[in-house]
C-alpha positions in Angstrom: 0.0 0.0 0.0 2.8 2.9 0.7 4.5 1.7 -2.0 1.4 2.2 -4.9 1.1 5.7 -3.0 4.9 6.8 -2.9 5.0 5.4 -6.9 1.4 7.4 -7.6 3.0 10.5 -6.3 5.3 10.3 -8.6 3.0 10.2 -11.7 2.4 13.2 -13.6 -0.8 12.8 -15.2 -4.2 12.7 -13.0 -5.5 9.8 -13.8 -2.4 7.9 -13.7 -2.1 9.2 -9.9 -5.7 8.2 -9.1 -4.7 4.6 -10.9 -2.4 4.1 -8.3 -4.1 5.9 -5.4 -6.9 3.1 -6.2 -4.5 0.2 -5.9 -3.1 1.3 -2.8 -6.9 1.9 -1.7 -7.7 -1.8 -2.7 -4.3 -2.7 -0.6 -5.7 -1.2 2.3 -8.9 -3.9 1.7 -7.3 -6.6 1.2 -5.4 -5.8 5.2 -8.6 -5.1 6.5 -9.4 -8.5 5.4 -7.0 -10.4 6.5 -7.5 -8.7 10.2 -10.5 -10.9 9.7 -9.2 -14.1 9.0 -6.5 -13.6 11.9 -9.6 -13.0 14.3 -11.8 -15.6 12.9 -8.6 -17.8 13.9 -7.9 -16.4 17.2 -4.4 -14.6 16.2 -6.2 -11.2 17.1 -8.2 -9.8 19.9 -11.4 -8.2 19.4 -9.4 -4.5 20.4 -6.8 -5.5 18.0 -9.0 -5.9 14.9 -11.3 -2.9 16.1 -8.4 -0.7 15.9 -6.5 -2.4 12.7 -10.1 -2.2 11.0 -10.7 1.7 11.9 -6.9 2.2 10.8 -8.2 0.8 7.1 -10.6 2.9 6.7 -9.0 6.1 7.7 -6.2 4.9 5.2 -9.1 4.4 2.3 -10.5 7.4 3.2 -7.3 9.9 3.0 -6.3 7.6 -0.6 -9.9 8.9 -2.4 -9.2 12.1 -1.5 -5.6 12.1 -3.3 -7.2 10.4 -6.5 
């Protein structure tokens, strides 16, 4: 996810950036589900994934507002 966002920053045209802000967006997605998985399996705590979820979102969040 930083990675698509450092490269995106990078690009000159618009619509390349927002390609790439997108990707790093769907990045953030995929963490968010995997959070899940570790919780459905017991490798995180209910405050763990709360807060890991919440981070996710905030990341999405901040990414569409750079594309």
């Amino acid at each position: 996810m930083p990675l698509n966002f450092a490269e995106g920053c990078r690009k000159r045209s618009a619509r390349e950036r927002a390609r790439y802000f997108e990707t790093a967006a769907c990045s953030a997605r995929e963490v968010s589900a995997i959070v899940d998985v570790a919780h459905r399996l017991k490798g995180v705590g209910d405050s763990e994934r709360a807060l890991a979820k919440d981070r996710c979102d905030h990341l999405c969040a901040m990414l569409y507002r750079f594309g």
